[in-house]
N, C-alpha and C positions, 0 to 999 in steps of 0.2 A: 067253207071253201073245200071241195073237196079234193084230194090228196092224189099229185100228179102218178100216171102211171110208171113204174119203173122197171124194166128187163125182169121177165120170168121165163122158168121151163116148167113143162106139167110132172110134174113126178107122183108115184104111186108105190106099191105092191105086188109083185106078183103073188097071186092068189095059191098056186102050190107051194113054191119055194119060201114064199115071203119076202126075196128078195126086192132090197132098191131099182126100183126103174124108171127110165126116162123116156119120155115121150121123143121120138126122131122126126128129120126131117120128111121121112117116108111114110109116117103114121104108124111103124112099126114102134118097139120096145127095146131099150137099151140098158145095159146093167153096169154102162160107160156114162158120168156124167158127162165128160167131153162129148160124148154123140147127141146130146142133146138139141134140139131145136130151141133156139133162143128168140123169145116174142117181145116184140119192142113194139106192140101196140095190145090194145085192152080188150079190140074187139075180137081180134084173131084166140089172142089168148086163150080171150072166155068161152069164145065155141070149141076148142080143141080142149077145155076143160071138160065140157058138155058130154062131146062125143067121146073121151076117154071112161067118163063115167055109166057109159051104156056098155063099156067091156067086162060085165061083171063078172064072166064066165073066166077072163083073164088076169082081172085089176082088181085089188080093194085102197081104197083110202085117198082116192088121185086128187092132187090138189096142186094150187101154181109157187112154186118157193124160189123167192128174189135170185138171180144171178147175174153177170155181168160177161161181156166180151173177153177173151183172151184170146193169146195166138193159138191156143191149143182147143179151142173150142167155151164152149158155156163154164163157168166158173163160179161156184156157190160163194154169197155173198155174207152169210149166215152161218155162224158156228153150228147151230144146228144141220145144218143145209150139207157144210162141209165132213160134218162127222159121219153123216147118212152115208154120203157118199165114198168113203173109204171102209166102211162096217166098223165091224165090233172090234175093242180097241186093248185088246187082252193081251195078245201077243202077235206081233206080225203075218199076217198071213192075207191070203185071198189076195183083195184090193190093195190092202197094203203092201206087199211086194212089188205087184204090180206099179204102185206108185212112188215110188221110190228114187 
């Protein structure tokens, strides 16, 4: 039986920076997981996975990683997910200040 779809965002690479980003509701790129476009079906999903993956000149690695509703927007459900989303975890800075 196959395995019910659950809440994704498309997330990837920017191709200069490296940085985490996320697919928006505008089809632009975000470096805010909250600005993420949250997909609660499999078919929209998989096509915005599609067309993310023809932005090579932008994106490397775009793939759909689980998240969930919050008030503050998409919400990594995944320790991985959530690590990405705050960066490197050396000593506060970047994202992390920002999230705080």
């Amino acid at each position: 039986m196959p395995k019910a779809f659950t809440p994704k965002v498309v997330t990837a690479n920017a191709l200069i920076e490296g940085d985490v980003i996320y697919l928006t509701e505008s089809g632009s790129w975000s470096r805010s997981h909250a600005d993420a476009r949250l997909f609660t079906e499999e078919g929209p999903a998989t096509a915005a996975l599609s067309a993310a993956e023809l932005q090579s000149s932008e994106i490397v690695g775009a793939y759909l990683a689980d998240a969930e509703a919050s008030p503050k927007g998409p919400k990594p459900t995944h320790f991985r997910e959530a690590f990405r989303a705050t960066g490197p975890s050396n000593y506060p800075h970047g994202k992390q200040v920002e999230n705080v």
